[in-house]
N, CA, C and O atoms as a Tripos MOL2 file, in Angstrom:
@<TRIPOS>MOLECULE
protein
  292   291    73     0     0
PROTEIN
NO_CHARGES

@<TRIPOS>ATOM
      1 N          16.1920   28.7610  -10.7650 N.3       1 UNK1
      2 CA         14.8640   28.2140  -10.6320 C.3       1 UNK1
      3 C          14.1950   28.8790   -9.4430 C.2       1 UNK1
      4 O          14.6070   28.7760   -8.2880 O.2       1 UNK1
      5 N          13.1720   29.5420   -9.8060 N.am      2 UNK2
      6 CA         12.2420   29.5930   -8.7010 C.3       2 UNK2
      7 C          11.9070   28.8650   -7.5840 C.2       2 UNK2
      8 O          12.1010   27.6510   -7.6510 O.2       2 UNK2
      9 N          11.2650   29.5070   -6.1640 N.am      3 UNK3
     10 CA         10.8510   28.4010   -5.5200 C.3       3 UNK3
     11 C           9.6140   28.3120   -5.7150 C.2       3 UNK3
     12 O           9.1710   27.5700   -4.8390 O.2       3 UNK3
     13 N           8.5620   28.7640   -6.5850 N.am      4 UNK4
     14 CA          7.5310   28.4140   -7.0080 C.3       4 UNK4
     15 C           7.5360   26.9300   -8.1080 C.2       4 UNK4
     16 O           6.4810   26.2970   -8.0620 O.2       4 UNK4
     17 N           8.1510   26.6140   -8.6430 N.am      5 UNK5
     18 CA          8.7310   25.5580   -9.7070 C.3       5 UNK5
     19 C           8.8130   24.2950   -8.8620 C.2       5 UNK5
     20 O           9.2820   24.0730   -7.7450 O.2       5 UNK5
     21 N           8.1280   23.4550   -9.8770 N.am      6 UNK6
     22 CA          8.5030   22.0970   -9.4650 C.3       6 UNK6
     23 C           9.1480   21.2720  -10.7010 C.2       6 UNK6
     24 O           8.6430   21.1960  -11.8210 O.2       6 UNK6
     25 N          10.5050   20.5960  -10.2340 N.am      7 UNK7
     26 CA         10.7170   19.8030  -11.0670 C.3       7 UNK7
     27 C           9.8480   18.3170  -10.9700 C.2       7 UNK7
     28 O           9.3780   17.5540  -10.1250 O.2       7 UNK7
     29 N          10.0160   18.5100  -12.8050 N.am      8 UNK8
     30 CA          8.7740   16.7560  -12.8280 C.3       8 UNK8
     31 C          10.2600   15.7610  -12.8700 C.2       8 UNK8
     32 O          11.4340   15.9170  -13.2050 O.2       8 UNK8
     33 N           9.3120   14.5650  -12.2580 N.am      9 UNK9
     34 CA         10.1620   13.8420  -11.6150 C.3       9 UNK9
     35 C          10.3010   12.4020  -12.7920 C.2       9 UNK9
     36 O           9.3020   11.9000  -13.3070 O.2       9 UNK9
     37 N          11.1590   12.1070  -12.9510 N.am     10 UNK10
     38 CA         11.8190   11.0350  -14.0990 C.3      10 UNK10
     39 C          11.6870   10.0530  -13.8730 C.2      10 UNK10
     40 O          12.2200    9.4630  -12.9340 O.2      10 UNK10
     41 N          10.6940    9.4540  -14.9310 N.am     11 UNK11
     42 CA          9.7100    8.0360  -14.7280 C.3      11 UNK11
     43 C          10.3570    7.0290  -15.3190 C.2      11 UNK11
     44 O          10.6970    7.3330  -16.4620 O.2      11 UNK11
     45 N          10.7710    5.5620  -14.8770 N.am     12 UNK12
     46 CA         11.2940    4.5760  -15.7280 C.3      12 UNK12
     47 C          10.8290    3.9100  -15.4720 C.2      12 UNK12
     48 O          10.1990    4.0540  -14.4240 O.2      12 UNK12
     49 N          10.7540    2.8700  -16.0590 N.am     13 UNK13
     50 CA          9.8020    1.1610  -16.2110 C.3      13 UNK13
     51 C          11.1380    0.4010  -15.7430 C.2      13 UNK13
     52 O          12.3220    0.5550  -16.0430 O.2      13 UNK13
     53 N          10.4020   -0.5640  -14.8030 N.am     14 UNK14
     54 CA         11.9540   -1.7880  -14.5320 C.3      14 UNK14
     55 C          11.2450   -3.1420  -13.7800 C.2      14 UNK14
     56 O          10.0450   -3.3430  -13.5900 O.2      14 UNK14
     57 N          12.0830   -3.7600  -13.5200 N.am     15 UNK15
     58 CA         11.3640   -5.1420  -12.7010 C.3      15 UNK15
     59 C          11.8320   -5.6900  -11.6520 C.2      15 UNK15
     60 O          12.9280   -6.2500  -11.6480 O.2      15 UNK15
     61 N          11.2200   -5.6220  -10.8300 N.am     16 UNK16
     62 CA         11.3320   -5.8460   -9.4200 C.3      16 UNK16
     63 C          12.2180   -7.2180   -9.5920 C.2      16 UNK16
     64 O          11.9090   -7.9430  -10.5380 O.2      16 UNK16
     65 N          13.3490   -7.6370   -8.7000 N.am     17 UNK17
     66 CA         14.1830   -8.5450   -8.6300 C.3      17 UNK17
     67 C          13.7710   -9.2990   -7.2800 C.2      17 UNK17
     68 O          13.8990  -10.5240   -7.2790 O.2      17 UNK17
     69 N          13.2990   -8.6820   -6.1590 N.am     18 UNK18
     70 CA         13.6970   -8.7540   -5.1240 C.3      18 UNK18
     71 C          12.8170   -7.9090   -3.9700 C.2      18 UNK18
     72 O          12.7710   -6.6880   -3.8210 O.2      18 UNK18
     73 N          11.9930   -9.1710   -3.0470 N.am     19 UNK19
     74 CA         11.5400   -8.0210   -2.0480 C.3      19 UNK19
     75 C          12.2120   -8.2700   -1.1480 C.2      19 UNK19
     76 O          12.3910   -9.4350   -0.7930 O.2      19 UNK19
     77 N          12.8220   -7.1180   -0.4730 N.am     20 UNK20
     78 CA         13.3060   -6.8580    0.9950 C.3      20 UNK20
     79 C          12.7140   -6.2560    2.1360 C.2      20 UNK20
     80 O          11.6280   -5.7230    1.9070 O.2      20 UNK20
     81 N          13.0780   -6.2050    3.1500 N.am     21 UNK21
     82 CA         12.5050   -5.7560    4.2330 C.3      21 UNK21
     83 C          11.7550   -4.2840    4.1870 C.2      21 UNK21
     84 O          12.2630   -3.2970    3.6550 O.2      21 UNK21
     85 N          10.4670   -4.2990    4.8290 N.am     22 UNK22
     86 CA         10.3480   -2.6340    5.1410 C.3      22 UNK22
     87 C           9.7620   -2.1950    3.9910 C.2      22 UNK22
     88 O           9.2600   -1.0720    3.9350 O.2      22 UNK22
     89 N           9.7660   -2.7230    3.3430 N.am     23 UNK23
     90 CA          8.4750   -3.1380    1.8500 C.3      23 UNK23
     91 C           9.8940   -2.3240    0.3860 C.2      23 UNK23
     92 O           9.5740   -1.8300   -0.6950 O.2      23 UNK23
     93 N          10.9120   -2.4320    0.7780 N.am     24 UNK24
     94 CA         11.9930   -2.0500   -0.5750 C.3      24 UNK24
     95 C          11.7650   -3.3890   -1.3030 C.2      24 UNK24
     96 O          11.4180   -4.5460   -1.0690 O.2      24 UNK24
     97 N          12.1860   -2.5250   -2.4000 N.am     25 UNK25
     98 CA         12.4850   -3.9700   -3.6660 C.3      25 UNK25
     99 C          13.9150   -3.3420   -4.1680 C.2      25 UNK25
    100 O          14.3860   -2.2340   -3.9140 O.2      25 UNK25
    101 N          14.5780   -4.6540   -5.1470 N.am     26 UNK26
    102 CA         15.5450   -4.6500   -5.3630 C.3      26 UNK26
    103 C          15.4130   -4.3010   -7.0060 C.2      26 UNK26
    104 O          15.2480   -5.3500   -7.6290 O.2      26 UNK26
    105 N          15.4350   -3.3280   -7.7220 N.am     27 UNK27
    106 CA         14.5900   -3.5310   -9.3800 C.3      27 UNK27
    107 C          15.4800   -3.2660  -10.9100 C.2      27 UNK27
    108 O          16.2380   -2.3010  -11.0040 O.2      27 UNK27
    109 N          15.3830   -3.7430  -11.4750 N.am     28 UNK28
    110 CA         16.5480   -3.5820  -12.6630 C.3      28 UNK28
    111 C          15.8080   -2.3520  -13.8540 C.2      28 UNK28
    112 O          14.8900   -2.4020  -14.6730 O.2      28 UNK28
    113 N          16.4530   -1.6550  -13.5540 N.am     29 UNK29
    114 CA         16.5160   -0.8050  -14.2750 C.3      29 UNK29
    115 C          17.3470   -0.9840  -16.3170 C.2      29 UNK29
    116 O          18.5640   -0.8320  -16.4220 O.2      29 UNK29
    117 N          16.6950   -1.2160  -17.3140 N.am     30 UNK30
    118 CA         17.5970   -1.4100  -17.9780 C.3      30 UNK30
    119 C          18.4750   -2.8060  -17.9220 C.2      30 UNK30
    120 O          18.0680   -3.6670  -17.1430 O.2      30 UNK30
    121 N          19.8140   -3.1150  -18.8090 N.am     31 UNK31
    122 CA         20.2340   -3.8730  -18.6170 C.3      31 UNK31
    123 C          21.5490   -4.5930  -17.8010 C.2      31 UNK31
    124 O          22.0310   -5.7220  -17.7110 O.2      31 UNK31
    125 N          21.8600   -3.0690  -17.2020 N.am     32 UNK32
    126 CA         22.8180   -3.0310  -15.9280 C.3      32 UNK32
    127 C          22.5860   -2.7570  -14.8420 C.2      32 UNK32
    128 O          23.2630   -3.2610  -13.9460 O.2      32 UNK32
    129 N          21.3180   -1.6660  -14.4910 N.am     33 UNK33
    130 CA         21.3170   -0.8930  -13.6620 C.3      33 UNK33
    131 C          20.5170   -1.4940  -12.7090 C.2      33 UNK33
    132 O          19.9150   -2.4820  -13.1300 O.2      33 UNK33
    133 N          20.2920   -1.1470  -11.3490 N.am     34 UNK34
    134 CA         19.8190   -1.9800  -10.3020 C.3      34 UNK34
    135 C          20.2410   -1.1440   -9.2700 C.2      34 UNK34
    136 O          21.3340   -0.8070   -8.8170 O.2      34 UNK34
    137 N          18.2900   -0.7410   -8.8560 N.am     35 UNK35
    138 CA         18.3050    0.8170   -7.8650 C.3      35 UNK35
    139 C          17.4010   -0.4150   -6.6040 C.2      35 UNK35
    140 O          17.0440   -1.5770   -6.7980 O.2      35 UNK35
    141 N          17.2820    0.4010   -5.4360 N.am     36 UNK36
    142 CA         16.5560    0.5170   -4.4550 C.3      36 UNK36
    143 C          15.5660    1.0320   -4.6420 C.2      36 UNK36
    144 O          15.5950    2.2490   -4.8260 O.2      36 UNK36
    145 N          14.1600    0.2580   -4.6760 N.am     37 UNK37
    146 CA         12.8730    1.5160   -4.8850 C.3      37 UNK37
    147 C          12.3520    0.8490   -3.3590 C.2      37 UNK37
    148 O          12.7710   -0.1510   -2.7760 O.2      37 UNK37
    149 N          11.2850    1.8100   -2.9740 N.am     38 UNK38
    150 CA         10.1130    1.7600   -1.5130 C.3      38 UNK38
    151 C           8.4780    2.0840   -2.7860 C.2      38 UNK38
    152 O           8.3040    2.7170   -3.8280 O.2      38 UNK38
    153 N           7.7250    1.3170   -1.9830 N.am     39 UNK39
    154 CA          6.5260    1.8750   -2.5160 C.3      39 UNK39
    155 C           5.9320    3.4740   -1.9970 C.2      39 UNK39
    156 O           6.1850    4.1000   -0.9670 O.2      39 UNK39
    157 N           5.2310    3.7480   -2.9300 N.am     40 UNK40
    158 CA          4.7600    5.0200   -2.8660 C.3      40 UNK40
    159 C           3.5990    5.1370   -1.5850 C.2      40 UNK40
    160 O           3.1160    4.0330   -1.3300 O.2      40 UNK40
    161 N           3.2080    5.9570   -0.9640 N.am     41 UNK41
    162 CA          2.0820    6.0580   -0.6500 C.3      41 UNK41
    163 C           0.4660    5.5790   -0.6220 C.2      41 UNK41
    164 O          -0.1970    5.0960    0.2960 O.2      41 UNK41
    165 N           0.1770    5.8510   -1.7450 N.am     42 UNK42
    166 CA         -1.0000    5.0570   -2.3010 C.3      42 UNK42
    167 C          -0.8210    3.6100   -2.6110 C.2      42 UNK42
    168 O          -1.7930    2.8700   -2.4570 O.2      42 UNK42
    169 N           0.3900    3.0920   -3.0580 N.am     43 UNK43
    170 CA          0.1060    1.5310   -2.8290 C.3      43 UNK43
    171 C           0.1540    1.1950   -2.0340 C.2      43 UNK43
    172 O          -0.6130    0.2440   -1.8780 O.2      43 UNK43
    173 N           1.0830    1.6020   -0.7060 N.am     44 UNK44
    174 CA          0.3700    1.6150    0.2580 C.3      44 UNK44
    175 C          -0.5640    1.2590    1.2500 C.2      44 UNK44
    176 O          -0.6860    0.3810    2.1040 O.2      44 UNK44
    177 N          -1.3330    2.4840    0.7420 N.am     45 UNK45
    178 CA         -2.2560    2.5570    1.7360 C.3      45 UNK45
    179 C          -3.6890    1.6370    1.0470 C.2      45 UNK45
    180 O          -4.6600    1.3220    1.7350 O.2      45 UNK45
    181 N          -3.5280    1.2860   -0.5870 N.am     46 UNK46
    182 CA         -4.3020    0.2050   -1.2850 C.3      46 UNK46
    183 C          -3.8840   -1.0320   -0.8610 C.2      46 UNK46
    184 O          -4.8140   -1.8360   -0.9300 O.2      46 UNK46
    185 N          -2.6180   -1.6270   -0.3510 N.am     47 UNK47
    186 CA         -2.4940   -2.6330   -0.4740 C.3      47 UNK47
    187 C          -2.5210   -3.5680   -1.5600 C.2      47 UNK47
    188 O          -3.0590   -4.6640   -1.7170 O.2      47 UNK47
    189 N          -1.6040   -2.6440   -2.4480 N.am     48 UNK48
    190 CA         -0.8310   -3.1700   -3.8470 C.3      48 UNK48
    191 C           0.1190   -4.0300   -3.7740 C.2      48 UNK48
    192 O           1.1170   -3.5260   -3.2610 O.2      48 UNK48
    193 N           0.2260   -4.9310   -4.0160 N.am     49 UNK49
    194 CA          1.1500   -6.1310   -3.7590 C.3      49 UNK49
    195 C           2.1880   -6.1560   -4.6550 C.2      49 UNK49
    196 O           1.9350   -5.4000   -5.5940 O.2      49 UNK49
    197 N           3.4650   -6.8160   -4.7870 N.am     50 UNK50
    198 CA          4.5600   -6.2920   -5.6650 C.3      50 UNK50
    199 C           5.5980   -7.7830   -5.3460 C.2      50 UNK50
    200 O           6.3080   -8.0280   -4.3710 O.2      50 UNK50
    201 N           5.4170   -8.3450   -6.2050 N.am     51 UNK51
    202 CA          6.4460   -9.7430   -6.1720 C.3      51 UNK51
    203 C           7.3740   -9.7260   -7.5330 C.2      51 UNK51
    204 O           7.0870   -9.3630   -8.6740 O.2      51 UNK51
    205 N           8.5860  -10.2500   -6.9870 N.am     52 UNK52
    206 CA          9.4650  -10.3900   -7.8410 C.3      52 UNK52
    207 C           9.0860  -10.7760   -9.0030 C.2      52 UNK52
    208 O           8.2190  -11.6470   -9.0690 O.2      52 UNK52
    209 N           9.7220  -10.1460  -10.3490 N.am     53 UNK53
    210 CA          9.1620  -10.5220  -11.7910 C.3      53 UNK53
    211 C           8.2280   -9.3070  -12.3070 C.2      53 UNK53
    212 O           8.1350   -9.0420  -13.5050 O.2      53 UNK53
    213 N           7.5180   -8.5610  -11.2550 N.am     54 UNK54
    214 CA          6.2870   -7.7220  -11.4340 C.3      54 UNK54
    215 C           7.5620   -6.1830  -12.6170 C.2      54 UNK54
    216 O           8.7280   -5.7980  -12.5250 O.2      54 UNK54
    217 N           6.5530   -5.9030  -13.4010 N.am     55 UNK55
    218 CA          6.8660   -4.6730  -13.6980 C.3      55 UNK55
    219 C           6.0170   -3.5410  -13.0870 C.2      55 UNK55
    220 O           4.8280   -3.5120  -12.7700 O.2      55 UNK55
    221 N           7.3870   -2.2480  -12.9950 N.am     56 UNK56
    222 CA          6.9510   -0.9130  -12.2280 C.3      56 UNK56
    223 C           6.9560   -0.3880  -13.1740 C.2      56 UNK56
    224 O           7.0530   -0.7820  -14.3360 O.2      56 UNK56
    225 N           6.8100    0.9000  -12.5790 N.am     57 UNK57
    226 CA          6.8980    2.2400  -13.1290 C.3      57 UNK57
    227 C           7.5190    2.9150  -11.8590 C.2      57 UNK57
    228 O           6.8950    2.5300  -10.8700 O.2      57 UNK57
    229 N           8.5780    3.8300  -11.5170 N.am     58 UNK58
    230 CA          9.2830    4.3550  -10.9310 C.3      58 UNK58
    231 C           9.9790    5.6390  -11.0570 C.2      58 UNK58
    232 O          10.7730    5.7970  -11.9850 O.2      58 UNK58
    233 N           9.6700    6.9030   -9.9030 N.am     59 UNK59
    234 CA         10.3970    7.8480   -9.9920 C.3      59 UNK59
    235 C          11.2650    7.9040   -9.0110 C.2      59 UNK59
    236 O          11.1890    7.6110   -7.8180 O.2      59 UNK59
    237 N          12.4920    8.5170   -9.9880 N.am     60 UNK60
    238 CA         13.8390    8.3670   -9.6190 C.3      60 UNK60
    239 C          13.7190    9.4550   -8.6920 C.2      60 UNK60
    240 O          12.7990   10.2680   -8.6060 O.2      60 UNK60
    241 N          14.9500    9.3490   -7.8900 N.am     61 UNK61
    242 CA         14.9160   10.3780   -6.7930 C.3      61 UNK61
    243 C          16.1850   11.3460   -7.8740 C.2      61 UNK61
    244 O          16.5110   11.1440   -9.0440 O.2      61 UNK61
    245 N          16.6460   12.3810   -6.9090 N.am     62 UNK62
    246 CA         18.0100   13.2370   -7.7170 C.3      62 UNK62
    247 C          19.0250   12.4740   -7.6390 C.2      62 UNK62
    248 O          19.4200   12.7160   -8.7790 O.2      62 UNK62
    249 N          19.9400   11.5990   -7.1640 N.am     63 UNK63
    250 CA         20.5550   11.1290   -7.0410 C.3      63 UNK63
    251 C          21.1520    9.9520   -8.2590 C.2      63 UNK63
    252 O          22.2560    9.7150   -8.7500 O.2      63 UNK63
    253 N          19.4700    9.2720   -8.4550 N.am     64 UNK64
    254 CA         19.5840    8.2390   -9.7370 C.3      64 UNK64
    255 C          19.5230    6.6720   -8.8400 C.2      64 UNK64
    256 O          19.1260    5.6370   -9.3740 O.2      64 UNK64
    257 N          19.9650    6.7510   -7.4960 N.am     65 UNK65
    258 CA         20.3520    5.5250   -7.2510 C.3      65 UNK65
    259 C          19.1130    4.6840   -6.1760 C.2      65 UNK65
    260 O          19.1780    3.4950   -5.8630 O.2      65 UNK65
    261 N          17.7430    5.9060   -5.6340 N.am     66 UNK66
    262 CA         16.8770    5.5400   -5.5770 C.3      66 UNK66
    263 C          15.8700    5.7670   -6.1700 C.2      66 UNK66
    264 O          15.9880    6.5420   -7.1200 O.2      66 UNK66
    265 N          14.2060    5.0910   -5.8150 N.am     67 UNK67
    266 CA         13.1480    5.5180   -6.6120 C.3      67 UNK67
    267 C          11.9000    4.9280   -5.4910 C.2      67 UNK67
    268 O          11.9850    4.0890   -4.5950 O.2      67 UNK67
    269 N          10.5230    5.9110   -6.0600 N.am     68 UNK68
    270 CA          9.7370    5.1930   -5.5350 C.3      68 UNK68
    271 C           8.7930    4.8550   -7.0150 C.2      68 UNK68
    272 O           8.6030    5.3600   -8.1210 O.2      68 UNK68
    273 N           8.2730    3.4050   -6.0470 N.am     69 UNK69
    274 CA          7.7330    2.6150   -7.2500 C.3      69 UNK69
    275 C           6.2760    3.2020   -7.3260 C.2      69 UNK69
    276 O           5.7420    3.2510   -6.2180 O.2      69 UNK69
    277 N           5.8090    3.4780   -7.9570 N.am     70 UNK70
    278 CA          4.3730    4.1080   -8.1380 C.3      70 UNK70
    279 C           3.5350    3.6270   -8.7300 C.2      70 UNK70
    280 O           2.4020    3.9020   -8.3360 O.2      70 UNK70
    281 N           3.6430    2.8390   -9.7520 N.am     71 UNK71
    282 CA          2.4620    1.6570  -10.2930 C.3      71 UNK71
    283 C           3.2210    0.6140  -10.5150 C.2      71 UNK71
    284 O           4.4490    0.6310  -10.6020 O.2      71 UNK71
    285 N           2.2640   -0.6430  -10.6470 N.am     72 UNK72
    286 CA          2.5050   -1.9860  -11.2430 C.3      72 UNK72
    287 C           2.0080   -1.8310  -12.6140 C.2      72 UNK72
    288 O           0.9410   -1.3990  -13.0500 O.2      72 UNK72
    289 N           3.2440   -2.3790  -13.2790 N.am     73 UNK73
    290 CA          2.4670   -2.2420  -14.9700 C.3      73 UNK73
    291 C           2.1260   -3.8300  -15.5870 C.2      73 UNK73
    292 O           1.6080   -3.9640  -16.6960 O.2      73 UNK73
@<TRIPOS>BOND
     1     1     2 1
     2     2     3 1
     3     3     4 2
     4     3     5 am
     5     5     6 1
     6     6     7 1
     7     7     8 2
     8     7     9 am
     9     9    10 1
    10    10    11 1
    11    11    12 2
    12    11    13 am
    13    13    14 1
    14    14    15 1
    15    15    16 2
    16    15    17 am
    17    17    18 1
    18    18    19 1
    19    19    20 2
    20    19    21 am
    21    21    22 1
    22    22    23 1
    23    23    24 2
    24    23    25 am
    25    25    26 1
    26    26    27 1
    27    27    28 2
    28    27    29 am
    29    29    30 1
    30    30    31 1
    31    31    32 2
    32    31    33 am
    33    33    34 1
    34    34    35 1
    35    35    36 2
    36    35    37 am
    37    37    38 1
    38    38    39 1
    39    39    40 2
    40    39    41 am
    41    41    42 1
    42    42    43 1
    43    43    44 2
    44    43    45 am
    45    45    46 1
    46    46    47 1
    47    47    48 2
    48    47    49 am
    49    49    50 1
    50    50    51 1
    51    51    52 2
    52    51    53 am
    53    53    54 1
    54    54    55 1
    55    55    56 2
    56    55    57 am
    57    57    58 1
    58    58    59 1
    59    59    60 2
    60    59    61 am
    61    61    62 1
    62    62    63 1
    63    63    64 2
    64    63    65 am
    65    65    66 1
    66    66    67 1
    67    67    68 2
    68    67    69 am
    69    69    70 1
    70    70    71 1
    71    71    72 2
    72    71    73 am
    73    73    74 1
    74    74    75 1
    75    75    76 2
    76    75    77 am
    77    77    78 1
    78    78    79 1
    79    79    80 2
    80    79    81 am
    81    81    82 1
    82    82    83 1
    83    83    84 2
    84    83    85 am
    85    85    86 1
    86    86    87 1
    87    87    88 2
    88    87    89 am
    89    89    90 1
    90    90    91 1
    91    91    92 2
    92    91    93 am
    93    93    94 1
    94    94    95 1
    95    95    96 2
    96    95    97 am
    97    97    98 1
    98    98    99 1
    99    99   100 2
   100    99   101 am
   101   101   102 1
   102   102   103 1
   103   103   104 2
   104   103   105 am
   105   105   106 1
   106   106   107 1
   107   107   108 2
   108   107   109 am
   109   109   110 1
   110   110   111 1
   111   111   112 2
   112   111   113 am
   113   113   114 1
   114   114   115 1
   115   115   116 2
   116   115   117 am
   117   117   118 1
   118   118   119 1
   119   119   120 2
   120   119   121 am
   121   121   122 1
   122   122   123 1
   123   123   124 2
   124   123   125 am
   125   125   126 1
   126   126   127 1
   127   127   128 2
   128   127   129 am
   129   129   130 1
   130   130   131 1
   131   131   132 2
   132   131   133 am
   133   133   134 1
   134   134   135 1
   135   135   136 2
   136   135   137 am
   137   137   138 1
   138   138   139 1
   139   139   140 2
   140   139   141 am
   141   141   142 1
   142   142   143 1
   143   143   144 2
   144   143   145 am
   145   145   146 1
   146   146   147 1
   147   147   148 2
   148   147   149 am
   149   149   150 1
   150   150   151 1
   151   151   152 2
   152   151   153 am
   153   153   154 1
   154   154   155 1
   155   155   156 2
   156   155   157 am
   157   157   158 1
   158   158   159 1
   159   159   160 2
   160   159   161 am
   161   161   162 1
   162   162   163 1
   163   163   164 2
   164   163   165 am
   165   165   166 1
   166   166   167 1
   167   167   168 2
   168   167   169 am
   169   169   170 1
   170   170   171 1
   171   171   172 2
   172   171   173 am
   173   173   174 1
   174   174   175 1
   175   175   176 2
   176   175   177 am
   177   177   178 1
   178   178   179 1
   179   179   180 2
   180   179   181 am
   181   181   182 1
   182   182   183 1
   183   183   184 2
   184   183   185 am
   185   185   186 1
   186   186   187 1
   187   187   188 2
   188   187   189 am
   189   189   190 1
   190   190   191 1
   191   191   192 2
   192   191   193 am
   193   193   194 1
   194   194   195 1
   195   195   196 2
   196   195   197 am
   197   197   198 1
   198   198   199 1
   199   199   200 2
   200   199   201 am
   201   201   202 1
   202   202   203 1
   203   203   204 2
   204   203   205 am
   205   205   206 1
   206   206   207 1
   207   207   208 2
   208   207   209 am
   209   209   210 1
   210   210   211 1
   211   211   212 2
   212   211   213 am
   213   213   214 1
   214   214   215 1
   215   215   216 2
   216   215   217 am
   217   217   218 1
   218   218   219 1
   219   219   220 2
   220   219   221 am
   221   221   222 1
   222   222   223 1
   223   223   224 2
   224   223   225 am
   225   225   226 1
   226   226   227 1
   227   227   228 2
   228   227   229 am
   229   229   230 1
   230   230   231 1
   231   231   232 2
   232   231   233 am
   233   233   234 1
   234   234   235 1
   235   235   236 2
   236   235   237 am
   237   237   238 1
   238   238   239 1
   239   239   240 2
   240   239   241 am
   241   241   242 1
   242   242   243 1
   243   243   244 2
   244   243   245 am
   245   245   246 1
   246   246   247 1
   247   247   248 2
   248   247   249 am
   249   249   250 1
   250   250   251 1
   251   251   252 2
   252   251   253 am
   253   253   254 1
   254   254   255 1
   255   255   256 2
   256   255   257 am
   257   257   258 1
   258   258   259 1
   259   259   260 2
   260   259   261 am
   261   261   262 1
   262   262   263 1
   263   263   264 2
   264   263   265 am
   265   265   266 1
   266   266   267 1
   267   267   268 2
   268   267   269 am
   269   269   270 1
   270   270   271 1
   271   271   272 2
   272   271   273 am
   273   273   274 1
   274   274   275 1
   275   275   276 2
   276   275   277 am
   277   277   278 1
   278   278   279 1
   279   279   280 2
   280   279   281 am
   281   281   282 1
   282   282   283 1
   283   283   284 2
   284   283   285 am
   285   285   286 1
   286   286   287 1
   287   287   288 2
   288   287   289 am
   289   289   290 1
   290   290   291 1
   291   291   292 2
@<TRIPOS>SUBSTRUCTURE
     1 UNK1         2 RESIDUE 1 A UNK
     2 UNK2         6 RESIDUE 1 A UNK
     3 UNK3        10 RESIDUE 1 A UNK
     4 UNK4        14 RESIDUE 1 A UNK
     5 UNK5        18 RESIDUE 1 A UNK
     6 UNK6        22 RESIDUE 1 A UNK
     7 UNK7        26 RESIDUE 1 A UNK
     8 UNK8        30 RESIDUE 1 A UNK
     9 UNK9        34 RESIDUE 1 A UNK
    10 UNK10       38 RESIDUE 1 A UNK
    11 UNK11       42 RESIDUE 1 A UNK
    12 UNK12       46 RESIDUE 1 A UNK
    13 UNK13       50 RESIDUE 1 A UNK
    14 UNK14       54 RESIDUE 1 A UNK
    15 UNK15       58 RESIDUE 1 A UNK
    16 UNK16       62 RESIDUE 1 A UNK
    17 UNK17       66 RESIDUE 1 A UNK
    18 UNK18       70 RESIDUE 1 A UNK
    19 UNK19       74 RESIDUE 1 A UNK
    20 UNK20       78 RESIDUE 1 A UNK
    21 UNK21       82 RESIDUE 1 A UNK
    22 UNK22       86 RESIDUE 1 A UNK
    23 UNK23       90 RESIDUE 1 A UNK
    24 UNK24       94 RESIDUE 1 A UNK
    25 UNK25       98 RESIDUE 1 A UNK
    26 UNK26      102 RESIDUE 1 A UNK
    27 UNK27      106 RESIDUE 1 A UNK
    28 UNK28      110 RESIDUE 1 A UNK
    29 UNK29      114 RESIDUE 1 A UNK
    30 UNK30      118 RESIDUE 1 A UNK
    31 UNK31      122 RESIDUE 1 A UNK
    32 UNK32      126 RESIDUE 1 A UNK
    33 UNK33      130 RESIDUE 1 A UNK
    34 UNK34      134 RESIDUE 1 A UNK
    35 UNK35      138 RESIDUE 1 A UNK
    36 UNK36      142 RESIDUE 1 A UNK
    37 UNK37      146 RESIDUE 1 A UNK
    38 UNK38      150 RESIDUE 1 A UNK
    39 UNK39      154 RESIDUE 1 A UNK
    40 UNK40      158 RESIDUE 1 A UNK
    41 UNK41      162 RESIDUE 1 A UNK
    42 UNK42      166 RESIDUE 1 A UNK
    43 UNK43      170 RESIDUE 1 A UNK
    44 UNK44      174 RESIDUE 1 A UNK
    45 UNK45      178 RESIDUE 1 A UNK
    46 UNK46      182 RESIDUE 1 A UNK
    47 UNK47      186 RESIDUE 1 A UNK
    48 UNK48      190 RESIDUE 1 A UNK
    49 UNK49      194 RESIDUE 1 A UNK
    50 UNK50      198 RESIDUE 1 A UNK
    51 UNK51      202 RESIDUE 1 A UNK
    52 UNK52      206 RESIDUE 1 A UNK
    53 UNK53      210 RESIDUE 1 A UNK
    54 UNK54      214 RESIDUE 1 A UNK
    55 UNK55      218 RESIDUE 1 A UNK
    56 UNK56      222 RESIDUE 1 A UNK
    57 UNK57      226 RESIDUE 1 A UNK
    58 UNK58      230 RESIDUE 1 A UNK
    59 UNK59      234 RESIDUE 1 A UNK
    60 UNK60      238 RESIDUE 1 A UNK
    61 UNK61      242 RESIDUE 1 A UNK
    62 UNK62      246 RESIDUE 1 A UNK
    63 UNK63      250 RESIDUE 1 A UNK
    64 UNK64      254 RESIDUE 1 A UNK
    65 UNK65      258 RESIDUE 1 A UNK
    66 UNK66      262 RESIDUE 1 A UNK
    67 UNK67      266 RESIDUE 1 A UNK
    68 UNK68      270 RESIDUE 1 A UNK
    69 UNK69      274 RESIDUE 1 A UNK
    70 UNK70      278 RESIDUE 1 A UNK
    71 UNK71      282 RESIDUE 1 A UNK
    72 UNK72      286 RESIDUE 1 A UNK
    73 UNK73      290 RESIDUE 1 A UNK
């Protein structure tokens, strides 16, 4: 891969379980899975609010085991 190339980054829908400190949530991915997401930037700096129950939208980091949450759906 080039270093001109960007990989696109892998979007999943899940639901926030859990807010924790420092603005993380706790979010279920699926019907096992359960990552660490942080909000993105722009919610942010909108002052997008995010309570347990809420559905995301979330890109995964490389790893799989974090994400940032990027919209409320």
């Amino acid at each position: 891969m080039d270093g001109n190339q960007k990989t696109v980054p892998v979007r999943e829908e899940g639901i926030v379980l859990e807010a924790l400190p420092a603005l993380l949530f706790k979010v279920r991915i699926g019907a096992d899975r359960e990552i660490l997401g942080h909000l993105a930037g722009k919610m942010r700096l909108h002052h997008i609010r995010v309570l347990p129950g809420d559905r995301v939208l979330l890109e995964m980091g490389p790893d799989g085991r974090r994400g940032r949450i990027v919209r409320r759906l």
